[in-house]
Backbone of each chain as ProteinMPNN parsed JSONL, in Angstrom:
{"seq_chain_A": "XXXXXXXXXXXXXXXXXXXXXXXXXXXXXXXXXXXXXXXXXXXXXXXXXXXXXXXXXXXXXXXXXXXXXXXXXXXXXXXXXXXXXXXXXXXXXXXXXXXXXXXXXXXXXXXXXXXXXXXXXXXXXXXXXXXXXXX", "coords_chain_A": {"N_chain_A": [[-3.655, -15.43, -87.541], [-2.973, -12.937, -86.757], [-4.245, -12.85, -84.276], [-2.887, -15.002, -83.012], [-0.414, -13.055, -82.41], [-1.325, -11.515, -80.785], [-1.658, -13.392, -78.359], [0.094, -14.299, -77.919], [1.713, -11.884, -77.7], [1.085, -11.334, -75.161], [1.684, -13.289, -73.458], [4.342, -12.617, -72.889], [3.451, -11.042, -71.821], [2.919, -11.536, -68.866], [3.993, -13.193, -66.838], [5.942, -11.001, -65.758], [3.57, -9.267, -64.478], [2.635, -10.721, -62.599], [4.266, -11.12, -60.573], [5.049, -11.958, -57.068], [4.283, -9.788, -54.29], [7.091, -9.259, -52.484], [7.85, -10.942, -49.223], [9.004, -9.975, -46.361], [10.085, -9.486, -43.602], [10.675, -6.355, -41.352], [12.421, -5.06, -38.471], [11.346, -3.198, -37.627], [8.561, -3.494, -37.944], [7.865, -5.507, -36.546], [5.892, -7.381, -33.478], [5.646, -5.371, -30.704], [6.837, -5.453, -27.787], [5.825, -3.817, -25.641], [4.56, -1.286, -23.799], [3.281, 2.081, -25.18], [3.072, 4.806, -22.972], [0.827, 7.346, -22.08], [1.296, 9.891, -19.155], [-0.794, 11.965, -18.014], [-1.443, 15.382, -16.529], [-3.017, 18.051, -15.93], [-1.073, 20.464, -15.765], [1.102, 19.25, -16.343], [3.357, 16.454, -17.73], [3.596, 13.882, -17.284], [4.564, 11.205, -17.998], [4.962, 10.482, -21.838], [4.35, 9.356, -23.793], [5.432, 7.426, -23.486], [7.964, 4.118, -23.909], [6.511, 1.418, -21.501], [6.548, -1.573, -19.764], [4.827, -2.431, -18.21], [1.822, -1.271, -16.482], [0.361, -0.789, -13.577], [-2.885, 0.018, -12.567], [-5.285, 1.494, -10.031], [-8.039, 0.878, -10.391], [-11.913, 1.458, -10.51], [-13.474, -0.568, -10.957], [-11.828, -2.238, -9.495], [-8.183, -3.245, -8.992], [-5.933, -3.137, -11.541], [-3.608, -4.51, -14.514], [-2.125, -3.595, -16.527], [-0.838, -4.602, -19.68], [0.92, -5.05, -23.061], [-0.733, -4.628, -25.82], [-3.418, -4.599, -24.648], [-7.199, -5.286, -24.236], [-9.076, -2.688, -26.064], [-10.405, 0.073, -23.169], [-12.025, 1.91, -21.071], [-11.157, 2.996, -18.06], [-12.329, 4.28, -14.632], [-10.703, 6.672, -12.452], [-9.795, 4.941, -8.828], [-8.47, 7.53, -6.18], [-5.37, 6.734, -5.747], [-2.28, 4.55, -5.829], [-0.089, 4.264, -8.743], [1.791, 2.285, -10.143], [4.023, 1.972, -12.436], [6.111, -0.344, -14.388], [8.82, 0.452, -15.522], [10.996, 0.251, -18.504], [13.484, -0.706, -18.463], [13.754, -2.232, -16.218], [13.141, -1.622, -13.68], [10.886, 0.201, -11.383], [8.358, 2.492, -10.927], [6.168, 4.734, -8.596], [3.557, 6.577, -8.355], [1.163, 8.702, -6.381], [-1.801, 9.081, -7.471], [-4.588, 11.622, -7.91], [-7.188, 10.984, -9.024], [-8.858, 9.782, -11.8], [-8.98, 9.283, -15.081], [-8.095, 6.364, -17.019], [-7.261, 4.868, -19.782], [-7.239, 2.987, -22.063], [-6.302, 2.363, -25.21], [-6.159, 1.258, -28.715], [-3.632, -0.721, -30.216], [-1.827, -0.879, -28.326], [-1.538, 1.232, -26.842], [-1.98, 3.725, -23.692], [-3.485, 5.776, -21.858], [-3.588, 8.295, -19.493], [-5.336, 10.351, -17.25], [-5.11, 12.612, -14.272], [-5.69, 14.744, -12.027], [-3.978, 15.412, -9.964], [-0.876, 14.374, -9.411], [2.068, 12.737, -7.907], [5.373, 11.527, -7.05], [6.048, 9.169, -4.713], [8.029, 9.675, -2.883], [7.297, 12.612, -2.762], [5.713, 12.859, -0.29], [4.434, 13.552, 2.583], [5.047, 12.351, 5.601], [4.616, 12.957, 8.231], [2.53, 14.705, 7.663], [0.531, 13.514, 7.234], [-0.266, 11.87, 8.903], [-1.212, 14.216, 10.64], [-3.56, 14.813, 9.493], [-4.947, 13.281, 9.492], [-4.988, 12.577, 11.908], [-6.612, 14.723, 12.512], [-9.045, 13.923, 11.132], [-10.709, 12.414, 12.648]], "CA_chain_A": [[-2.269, -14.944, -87.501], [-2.854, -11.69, -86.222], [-4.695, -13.054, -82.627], [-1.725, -15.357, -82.133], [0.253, -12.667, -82.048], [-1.71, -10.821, -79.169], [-1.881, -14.167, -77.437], [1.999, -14.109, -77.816], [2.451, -10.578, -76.839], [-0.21, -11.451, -73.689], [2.092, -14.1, -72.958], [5.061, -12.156, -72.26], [3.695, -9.566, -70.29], [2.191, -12.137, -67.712], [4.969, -13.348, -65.575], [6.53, -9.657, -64.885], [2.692, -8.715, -63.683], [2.686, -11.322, -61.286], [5.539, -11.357, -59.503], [4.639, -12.318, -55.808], [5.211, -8.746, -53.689], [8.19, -9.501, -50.995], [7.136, -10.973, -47.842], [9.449, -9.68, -45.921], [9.083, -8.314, -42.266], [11.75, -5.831, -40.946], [12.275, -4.958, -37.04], [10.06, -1.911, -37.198], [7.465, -3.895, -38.04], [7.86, -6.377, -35.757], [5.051, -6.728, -32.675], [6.321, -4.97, -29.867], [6.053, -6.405, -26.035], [5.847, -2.2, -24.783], [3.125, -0.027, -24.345], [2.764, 3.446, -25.05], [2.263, 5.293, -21.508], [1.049, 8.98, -21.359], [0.23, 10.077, -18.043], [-0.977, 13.478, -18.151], [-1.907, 16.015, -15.373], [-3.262, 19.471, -16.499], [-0.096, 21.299, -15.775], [2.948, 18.69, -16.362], [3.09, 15.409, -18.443], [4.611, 12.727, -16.771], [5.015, 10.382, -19.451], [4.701, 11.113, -23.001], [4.218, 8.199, -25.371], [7.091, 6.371, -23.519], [7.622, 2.491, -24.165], [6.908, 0.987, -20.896], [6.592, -2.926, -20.043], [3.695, -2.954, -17.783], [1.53, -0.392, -15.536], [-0.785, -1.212, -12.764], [-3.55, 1.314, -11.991], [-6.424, 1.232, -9.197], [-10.031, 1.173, -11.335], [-13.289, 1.874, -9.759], [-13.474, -2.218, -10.972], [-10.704, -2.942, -8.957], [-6.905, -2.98, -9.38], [-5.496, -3.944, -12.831], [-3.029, -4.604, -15.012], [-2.258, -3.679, -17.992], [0.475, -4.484, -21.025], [1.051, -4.706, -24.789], [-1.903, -5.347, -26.38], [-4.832, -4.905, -23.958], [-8.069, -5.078, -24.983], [-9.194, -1.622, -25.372], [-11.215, -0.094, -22.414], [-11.645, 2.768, -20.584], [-12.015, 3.314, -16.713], [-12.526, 5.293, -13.619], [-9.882, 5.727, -11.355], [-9.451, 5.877, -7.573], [-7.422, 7.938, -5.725], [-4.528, 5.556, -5.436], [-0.885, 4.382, -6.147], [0.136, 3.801, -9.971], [3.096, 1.561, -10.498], [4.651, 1.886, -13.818], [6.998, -0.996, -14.669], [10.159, 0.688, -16.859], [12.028, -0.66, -19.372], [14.878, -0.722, -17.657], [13.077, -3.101, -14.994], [13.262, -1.001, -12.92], [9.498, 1.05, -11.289], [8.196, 4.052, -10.435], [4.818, 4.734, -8.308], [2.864, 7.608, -8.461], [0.462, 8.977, -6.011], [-2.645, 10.013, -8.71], [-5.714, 11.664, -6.854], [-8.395, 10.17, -9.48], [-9.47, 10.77, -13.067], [-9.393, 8.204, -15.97], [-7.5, 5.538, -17.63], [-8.068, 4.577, -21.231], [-6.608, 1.63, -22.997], [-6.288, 2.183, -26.882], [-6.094, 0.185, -29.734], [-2.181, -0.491, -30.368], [-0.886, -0.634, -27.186], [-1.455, 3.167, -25.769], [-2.306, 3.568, -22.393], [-3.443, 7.18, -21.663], [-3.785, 8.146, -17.873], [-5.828, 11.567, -16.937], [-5.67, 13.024, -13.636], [-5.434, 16.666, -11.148], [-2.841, 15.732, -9.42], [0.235, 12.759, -9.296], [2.863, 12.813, -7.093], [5.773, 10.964, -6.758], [5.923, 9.298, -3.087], [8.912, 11.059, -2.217], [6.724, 14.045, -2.505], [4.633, 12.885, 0.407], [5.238, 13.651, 4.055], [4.155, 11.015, 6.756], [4.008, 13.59, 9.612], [1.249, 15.908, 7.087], [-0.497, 12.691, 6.501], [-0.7, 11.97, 10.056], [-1.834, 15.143, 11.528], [-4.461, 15.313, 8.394], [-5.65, 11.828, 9.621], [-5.665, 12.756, 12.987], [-7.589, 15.675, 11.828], [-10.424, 13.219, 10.788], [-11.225, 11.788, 13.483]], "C_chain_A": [[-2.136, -13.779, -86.534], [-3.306, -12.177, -84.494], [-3.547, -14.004, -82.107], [-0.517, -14.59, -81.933], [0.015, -12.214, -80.678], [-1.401, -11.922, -78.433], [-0.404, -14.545, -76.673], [2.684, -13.214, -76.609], [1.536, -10.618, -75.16], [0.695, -12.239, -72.51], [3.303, -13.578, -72.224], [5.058, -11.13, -71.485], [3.468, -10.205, -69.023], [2.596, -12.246, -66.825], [5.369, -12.022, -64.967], [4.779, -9.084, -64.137], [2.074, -9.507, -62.453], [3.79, -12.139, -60.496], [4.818, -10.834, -57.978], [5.285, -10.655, -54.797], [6.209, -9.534, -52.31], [7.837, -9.719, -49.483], [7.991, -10.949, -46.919], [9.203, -8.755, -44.641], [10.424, -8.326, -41.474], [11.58, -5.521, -39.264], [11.12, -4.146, -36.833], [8.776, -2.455, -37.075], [6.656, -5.274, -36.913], [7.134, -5.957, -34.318], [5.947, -6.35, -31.476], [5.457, -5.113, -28.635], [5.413, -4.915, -25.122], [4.392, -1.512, -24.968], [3.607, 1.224, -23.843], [2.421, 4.104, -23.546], [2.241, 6.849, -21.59], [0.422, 9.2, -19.901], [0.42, 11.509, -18.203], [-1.714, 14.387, -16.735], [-2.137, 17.552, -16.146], [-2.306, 20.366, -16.388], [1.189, 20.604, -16.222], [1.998, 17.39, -16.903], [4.261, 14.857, -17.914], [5.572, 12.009, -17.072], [4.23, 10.815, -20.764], [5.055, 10.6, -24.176], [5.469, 7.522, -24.993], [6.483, 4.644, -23.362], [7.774, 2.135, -22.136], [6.289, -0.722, -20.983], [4.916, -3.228, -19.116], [2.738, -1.798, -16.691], [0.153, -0.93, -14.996], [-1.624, -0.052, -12.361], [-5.024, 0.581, -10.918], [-7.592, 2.077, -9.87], [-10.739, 1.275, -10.577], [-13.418, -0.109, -9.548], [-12.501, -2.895, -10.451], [-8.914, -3.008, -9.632], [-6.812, -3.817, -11.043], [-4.11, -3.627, -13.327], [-2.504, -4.787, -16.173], [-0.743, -3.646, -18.642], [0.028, -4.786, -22.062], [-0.125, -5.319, -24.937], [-3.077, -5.935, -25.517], [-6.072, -4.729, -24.713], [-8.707, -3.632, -24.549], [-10.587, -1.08, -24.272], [-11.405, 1.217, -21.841], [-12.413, 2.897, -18.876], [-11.649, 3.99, -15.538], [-11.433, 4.526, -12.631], [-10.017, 5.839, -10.218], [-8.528, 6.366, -7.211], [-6.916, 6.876, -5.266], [-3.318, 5.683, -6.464], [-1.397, 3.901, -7.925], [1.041, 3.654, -9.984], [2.991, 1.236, -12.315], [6.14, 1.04, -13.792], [7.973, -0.415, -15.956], [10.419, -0.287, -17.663], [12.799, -1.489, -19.199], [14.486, -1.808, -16.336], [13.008, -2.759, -13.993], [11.247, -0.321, -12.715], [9.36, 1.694, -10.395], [6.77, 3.914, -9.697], [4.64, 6.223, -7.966], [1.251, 7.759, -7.513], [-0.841, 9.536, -7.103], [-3.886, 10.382, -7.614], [-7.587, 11.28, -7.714], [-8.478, 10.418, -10.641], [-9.549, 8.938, -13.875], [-8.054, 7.237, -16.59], [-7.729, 5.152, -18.866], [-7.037, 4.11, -21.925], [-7.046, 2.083, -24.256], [-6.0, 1.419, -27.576], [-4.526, 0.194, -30.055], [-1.292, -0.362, -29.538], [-0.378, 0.284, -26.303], [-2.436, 2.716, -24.564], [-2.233, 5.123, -22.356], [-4.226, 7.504, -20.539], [-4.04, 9.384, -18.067], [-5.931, 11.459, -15.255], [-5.8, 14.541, -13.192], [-4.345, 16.395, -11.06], [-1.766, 14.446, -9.216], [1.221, 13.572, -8.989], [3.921, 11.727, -7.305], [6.116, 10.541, -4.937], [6.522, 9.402, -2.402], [8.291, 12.335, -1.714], [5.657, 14.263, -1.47], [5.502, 12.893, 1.721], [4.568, 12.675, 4.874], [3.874, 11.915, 7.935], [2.803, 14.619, 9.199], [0.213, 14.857, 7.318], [-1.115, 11.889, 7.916], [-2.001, 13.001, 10.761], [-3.277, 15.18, 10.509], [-5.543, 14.18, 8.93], [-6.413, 11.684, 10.901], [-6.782, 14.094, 13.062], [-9.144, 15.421, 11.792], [-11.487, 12.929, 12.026], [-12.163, 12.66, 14.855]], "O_chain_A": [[-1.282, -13.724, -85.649], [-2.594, -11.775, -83.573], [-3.204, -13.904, -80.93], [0.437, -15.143, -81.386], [0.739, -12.372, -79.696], [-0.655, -11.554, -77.526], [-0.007, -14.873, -75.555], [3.393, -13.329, -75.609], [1.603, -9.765, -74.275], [0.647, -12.089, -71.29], [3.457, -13.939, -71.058], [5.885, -10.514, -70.813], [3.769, -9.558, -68.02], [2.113, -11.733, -65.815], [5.181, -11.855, -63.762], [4.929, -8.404, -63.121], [1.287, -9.096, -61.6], [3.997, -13.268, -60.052], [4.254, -9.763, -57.754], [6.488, -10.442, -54.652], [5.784, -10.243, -51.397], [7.587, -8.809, -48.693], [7.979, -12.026, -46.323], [8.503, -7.748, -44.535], [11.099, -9.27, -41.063], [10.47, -5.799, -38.81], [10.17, -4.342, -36.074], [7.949, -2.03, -36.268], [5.524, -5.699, -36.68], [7.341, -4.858, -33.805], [6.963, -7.015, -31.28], [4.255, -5.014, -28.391], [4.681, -5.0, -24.136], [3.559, -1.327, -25.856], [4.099, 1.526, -22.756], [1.347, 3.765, -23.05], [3.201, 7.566, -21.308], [-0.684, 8.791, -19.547], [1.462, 12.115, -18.451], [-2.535, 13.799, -16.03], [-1.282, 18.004, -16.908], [-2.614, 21.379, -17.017], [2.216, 21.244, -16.449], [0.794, 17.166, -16.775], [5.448, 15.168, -18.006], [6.765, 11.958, -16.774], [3.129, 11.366, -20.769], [5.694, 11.002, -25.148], [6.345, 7.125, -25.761], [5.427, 4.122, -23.004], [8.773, 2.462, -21.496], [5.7, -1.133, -21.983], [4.095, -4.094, -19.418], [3.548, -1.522, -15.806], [-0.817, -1.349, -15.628], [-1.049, 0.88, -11.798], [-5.568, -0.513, -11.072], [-7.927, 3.261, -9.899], [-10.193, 1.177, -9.478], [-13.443, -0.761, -8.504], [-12.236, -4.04, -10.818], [-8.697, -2.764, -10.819], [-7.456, -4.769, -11.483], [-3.44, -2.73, -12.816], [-2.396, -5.85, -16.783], [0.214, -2.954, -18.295], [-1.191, -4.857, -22.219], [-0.514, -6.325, -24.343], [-3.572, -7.062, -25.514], [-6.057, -4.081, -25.76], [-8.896, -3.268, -23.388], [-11.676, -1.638, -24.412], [-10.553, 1.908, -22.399], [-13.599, 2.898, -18.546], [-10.461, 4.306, -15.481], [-11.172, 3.394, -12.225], [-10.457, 6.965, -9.985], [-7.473, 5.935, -7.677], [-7.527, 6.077, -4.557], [-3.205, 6.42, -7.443], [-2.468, 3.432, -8.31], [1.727, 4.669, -9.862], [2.248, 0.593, -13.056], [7.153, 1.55, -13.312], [7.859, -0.789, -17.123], [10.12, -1.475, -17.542], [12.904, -2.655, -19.579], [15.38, -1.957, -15.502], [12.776, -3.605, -13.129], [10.459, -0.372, -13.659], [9.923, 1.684, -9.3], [6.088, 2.982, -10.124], [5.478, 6.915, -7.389], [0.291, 7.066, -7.851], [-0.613, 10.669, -7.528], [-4.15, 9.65, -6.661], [-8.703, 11.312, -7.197], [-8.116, 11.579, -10.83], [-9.969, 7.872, -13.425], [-6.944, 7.751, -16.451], [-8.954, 5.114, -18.983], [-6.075, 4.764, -22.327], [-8.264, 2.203, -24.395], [-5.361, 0.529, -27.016], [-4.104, 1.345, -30.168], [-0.176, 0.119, -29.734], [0.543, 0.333, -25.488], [-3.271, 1.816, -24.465], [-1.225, 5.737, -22.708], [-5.395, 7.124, -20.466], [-3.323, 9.949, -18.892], [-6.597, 10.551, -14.758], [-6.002, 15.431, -14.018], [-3.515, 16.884, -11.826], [-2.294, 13.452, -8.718], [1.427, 14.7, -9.437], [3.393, 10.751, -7.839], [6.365, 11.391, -4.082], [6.176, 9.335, -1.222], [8.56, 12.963, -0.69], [4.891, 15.226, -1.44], [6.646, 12.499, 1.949], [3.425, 12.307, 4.604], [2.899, 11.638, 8.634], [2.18, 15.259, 10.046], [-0.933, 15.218, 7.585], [-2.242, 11.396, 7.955], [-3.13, 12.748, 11.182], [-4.189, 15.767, 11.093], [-6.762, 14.258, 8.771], [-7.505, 11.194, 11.187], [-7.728, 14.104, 13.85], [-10.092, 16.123, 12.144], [-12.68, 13.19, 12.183], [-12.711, 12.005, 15.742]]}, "seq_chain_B": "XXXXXXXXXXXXXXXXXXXXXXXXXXXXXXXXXXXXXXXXXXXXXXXXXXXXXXXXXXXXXXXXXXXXXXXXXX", "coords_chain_B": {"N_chain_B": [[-23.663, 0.807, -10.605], [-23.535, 2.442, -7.472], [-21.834, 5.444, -6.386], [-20.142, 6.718, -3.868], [-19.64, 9.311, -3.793], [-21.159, 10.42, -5.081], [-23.328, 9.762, -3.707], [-23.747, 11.082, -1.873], [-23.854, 13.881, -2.689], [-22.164, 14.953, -4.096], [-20.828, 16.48, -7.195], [-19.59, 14.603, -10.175], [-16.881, 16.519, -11.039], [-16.486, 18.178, -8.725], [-15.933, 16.174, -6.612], [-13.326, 15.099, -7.984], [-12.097, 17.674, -7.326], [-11.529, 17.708, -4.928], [-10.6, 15.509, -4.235], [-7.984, 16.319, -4.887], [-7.768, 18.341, -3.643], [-6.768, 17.391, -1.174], [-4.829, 15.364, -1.706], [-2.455, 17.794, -2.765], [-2.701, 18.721, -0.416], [-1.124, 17.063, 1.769], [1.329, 16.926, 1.135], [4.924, 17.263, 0.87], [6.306, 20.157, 2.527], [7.726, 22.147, 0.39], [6.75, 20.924, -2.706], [4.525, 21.688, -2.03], [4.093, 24.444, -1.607], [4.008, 24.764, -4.107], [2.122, 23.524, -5.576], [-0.456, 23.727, -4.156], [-1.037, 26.365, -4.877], [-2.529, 26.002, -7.767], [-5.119, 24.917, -6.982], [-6.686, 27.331, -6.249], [-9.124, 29.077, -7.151], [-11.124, 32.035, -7.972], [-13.07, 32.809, -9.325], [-15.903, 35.202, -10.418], [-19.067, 36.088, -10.651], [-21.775, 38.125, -12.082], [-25.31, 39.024, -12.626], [-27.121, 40.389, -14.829], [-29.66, 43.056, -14.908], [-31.638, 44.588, -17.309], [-29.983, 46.596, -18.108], [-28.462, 47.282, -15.269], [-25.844, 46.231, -13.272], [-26.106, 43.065, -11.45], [-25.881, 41.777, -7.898], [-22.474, 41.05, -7.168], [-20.798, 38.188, -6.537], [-19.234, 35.246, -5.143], [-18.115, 32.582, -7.848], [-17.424, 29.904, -6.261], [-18.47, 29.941, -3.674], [-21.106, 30.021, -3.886], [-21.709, 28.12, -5.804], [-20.979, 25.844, -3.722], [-22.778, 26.531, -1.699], [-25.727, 25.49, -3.331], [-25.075, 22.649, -4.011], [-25.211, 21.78, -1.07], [-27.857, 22.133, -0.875], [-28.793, 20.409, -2.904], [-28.153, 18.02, -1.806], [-28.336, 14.793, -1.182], [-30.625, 14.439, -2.755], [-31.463, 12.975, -4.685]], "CA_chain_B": [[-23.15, 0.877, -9.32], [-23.414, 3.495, -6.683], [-20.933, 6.277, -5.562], [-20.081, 7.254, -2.608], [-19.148, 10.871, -4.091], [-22.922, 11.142, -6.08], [-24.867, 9.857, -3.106], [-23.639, 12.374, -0.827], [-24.583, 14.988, -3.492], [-21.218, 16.042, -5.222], [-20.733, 16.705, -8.853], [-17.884, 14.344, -10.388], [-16.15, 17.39, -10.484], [-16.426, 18.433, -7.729], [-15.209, 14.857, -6.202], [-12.006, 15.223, -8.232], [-11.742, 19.154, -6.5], [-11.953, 17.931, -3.41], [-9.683, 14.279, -3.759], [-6.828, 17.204, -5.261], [-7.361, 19.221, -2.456], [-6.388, 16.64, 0.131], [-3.744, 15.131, -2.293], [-1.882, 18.989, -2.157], [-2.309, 18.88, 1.519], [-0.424, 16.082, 2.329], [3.069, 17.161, 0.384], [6.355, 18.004, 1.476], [6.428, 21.578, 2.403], [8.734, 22.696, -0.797], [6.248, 20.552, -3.651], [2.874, 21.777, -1.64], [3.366, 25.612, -1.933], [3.69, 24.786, -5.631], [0.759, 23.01, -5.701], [-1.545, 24.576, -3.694], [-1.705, 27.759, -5.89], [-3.528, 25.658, -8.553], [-6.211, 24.717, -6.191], [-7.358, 28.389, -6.064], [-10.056, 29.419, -7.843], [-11.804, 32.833, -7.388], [-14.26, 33.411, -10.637], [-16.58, 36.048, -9.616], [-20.752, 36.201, -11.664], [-23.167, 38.655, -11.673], [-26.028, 38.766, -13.057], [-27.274, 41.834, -15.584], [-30.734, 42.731, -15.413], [-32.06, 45.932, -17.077], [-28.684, 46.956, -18.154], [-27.903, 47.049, -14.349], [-25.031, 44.856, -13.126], [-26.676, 42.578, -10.079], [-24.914, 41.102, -6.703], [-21.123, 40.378, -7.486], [-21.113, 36.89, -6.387], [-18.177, 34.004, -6.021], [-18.923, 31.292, -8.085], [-17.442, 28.71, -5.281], [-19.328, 30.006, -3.004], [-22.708, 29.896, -4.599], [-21.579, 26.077, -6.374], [-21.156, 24.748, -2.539], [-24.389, 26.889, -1.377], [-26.121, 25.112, -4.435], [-24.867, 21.22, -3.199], [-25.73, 21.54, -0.349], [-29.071, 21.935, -1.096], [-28.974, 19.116, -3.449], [-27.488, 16.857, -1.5], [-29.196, 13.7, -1.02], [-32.321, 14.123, -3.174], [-31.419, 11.934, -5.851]], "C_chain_B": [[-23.147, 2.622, -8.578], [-22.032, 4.359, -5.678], [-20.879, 6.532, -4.935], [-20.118, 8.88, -2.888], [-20.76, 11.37, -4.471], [-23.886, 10.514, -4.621], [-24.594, 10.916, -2.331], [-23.604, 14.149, -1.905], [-23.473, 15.934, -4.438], [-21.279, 15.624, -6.495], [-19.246, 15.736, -8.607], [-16.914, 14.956, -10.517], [-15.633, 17.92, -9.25], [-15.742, 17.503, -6.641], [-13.638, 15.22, -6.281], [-11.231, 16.776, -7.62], [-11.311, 18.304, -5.49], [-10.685, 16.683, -3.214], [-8.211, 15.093, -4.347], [-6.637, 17.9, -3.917], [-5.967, 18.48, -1.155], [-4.702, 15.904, -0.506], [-2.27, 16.715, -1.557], [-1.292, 18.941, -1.05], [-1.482, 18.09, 1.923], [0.684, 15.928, 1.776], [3.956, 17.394, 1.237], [5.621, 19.48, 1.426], [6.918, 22.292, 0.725], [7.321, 22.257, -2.536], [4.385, 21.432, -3.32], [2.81, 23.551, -2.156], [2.873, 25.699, -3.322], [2.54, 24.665, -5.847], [-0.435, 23.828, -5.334], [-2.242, 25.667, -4.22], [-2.781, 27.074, -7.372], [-4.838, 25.032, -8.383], [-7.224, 25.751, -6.02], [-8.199, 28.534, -7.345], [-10.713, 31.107, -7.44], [-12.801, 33.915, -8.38], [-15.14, 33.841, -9.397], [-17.751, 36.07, -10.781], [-21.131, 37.675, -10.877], [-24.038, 38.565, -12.847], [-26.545, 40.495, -13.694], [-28.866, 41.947, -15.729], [-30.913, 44.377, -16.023], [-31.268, 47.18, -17.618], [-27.93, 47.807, -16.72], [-27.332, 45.704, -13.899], [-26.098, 44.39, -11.434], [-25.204, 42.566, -9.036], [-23.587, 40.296, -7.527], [-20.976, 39.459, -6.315], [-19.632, 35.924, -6.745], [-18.609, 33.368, -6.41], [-18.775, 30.346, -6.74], [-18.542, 29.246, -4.107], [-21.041, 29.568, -3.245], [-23.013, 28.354, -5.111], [-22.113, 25.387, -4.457], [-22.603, 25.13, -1.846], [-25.461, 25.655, -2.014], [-26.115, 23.625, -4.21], [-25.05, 20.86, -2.216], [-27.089, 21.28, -0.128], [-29.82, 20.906, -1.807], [-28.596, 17.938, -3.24], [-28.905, 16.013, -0.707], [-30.782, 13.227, -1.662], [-32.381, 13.136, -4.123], [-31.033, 10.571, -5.1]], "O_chain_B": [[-22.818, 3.673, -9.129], [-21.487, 3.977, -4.643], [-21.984, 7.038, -4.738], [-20.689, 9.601, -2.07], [-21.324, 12.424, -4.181], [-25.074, 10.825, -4.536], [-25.505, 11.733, -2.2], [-23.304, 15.275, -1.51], [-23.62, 16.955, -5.11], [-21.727, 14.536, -6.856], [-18.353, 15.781, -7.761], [-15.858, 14.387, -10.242], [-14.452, 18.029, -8.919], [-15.017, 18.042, -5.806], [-12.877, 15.505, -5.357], [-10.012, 16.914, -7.513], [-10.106, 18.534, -5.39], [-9.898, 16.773, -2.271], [-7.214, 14.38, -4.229], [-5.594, 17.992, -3.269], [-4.921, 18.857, -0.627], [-3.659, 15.948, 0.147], [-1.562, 16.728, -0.551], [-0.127, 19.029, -0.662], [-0.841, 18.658, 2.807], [1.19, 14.807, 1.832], [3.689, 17.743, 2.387], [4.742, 19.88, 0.663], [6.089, 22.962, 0.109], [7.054, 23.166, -3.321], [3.456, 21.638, -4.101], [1.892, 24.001, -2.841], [1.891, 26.301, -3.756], [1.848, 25.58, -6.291], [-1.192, 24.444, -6.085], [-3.438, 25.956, -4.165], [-3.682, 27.761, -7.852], [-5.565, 24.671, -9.309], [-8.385, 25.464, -5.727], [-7.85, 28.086, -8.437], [-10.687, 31.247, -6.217], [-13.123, 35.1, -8.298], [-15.257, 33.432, -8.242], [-17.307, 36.069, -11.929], [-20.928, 38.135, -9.753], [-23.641, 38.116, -13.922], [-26.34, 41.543, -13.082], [-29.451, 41.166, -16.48], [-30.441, 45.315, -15.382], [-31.641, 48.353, -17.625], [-27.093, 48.698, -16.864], [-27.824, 44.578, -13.978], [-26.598, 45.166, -10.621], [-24.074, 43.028, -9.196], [-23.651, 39.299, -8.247], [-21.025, 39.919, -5.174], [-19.061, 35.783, -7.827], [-19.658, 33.016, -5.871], [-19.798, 30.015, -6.142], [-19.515, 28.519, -3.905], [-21.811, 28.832, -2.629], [-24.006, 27.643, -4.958], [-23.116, 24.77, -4.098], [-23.422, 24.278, -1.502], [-25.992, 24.907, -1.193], [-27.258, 23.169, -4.198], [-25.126, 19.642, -2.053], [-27.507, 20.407, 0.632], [-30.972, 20.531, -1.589], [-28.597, 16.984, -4.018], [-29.893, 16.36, -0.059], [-31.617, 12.364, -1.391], [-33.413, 12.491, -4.309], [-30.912, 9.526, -5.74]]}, "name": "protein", "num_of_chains": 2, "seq": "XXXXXXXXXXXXXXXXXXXXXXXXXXXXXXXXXXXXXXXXXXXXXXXXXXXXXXXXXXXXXXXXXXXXXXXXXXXXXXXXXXXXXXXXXXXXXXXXXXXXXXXXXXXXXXXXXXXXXXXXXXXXXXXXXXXXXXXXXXXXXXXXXXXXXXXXXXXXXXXXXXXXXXXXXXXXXXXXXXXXXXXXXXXXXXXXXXXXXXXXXXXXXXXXX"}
């Protein structure tokens, strides 16, 4: 008498402790096509965790290209152009004079160098005489 | 793989000094003076022996002394 009660009272707790949690998946959660871009320079921050769609950098291993969900990596850069593909579809390139690149887990992209420029900020008659300089 | 920067005897630092420098140099007038001032360096050592101070000494000077001498042995 008494154990069919427990088996009773067992019975009605069962269903409310397995109720299925909500499989529900809201925008936030949803994967996102953007990556993360900081580019950082020891005095000024370029970018700063902004969503962009795609950025090309020149590696020691040769040019690349990276978006959402690279595998992570990290590598040496040369002095050379960095094209950052916006949002907006629109892109930007950046003179960088070398340092590192480093792909993270989650879609960050975190760029170290000295010095980045935009190539407005470059003169063609400095870059001349500097060239003819060399020689 | 082999560097061009480490066989000729610079420090990877020293590399990235040197590919800033030339960066700098090649600005507009107006973005370069900016720049240029963070290119300077002018730490000064000496050395204490005795509780006498030694030869006041630039570091850059003494670093490029110092690479030169090590250039190419490795």
């Amino acid at each position: 008498m008494n154990s069919l009660r427990v088996a009773r009272a067992a019975a009605r707790i069962r269903p409310s402790t397995f109720v299925a949690p909500l499989q529900r998946r809201s925008y936030a959660d949803a994967v996102s096509d953007k990556i993360k871009l900081t580019l950082a320079l020891p005095h000024q921050s370029i970018y700063k965790s902004t969503d962009v769609v795609q950025v090309n950098i020149p590696a020691e291993s040769g040019e690349m290209g990276v978006l959402a969900n690279h595998v992570p990596s990290i590598e040496q850069l040369k002095p050379g152009l960095v094209e950052i593909i916006e949002e907006s579809g629109g892109s930007k390139q950046y003179f960088l004079s070398g340092g590192f690149a480093i792909v993270q887990p989650g879609s960050q992209l975190s760029i170290n160098a000295v010095e980045g420029f935009p190539l407005d900020d470059f003169s063609a008659d400095v870059l001349e005489s500097l060239q003819a300089s060399l020689k | 793989m082999a560097f061009a920067w480490k066989a000729s005897g610079l420090t990877y630092n020293r590399y990235l000094a040197v590919a800033a420098r030339v960066v700098r140099r090649s600005l507009k007038e107006q973005p370069r003076l900016q720049a240029e001032r963070r290119g300077e360096m002018e730490l000064r050592f000496a050395k204490w022996e005795s509780g006498k101070q030694g030869e006041n000494k630039s570091l850059a000077e003494v670093n490029a002394a110092d690479m030169a001498e090590h250039a190419g042995k490795e």
